[in-house]
C-alpha positions as CSV (number, residue, x, y, z in Angstrom):
1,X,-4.9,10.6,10.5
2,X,-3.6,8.9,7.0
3,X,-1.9,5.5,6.6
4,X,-0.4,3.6,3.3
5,X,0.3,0.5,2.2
6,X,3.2,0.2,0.7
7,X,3.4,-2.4,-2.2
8,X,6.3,-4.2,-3.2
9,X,5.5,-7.0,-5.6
10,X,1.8,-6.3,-5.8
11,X,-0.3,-3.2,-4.8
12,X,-2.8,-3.0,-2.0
13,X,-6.2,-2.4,-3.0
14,X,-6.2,1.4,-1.5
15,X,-1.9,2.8,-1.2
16,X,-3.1,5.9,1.1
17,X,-6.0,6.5,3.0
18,X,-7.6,8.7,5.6
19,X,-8.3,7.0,9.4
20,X,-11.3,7.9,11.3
21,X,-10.0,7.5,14.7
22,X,-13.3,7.5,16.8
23,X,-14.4,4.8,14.3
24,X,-11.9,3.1,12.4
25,X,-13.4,3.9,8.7
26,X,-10.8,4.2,6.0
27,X,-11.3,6.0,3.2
28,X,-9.3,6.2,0.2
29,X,-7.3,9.8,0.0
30,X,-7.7,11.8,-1.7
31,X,-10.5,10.1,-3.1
32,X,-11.3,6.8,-5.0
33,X,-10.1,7.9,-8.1
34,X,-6.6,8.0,-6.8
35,X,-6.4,4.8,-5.3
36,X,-7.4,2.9,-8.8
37,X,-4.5,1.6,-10.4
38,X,-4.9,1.4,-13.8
39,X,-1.3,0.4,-14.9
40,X,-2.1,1.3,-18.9
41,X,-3.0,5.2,-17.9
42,X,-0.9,8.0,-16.9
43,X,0.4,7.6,-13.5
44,X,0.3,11.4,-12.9
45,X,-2.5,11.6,-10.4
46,X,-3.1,8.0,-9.0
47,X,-1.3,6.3,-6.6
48,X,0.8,3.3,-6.8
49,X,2.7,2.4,-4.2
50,X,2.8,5.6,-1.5
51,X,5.7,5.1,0.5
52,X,6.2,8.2,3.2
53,X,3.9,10.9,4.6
54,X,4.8,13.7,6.2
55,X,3.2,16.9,8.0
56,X,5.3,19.8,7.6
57,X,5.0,22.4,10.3
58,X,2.5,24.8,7.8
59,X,0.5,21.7,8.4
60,X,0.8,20.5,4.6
61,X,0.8,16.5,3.9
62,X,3.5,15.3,1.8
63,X,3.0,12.1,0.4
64,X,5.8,10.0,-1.5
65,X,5.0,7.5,-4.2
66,X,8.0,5.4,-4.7
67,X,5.8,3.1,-7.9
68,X,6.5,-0.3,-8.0
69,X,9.6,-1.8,-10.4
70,X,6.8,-4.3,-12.1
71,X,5.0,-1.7,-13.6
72,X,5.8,0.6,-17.2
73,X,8.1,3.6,-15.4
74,X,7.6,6.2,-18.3
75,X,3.7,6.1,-17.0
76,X,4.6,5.0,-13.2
77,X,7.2,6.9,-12.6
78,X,7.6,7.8,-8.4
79,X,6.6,11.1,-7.6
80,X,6.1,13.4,-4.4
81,X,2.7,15.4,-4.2
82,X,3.0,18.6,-2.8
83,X,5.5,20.3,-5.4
84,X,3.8,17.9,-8.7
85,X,7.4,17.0,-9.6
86,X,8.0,13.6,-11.1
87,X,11.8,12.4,-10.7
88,X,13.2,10.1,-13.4
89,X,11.7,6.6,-13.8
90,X,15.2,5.2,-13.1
91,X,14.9,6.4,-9.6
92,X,13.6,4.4,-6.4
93,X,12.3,7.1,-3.8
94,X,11.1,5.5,-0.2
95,X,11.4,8.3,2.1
96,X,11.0,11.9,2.6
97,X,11.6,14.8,5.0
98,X,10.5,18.3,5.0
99,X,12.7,21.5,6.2
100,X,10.3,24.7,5.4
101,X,13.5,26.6,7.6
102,X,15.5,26.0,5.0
103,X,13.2,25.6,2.0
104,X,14.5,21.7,1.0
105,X,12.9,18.7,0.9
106,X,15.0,15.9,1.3
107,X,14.3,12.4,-0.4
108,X,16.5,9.0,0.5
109,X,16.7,7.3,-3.5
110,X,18.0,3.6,-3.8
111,X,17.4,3.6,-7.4
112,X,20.5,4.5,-9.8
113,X,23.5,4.9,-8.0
114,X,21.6,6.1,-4.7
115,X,21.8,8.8,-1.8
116,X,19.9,11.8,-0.9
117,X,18.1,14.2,-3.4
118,X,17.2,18.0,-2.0
């Protein structure tokens, strides 16, 4: 099972983990490395502020990283992991769903002038 924790003024120590459900141990996903924010460095493959998960029917996590508005967007910028594209820094992602029937994955965006991205 995975979880986040959603920041919105200040980031939690991990943003997504794996849950151990027999035992409760959480452990940061995909590893440590992810879940360090170092705000000064490329934002590409660390996690900021992961939003929304979702398990497609191929059994594939996605995960959504909507960043955080206090940080520097031309590092931060959100992102969704699973297709490695980065949306514009103007943008404010918070949720996502997956149709693999029709090959779209659709993302709700309050940021600019808002509405649903495919």
């Amino acid at each position: 099972m995975f979880a986040t924790a959603p920041a919105s003024a200040k980031r939690s120590r991990y943003s997504m983990v794996e849950v151990y459900t027999k035992t409760g141990a959480l452990t940061p996903y995909p590893g440590e490395s992810w879940n360090v924010f170092k705000p000064d460095e490329d934002g590409t493959h660390q996690w900021i502020s992961v939003q929304a998960l979702w398990v497609d029917e191929r059994d594939h996590l996605w995960a959504l990283d909507s960043s955080l508005t206090s940080v520097d967007q031309t590092r931060q910028s959100p992102k969704l992991i699973e297709y490695g594209y980065v949306v514009t820094p103007k943008d404010s992602l918070n949720d996502i769903r997956v149709d693999l029937k029709h090959g779209y994955a659709y993302l709700s965006n309050a940021g600019n002038q808002g509405g649903i991205a495919r």
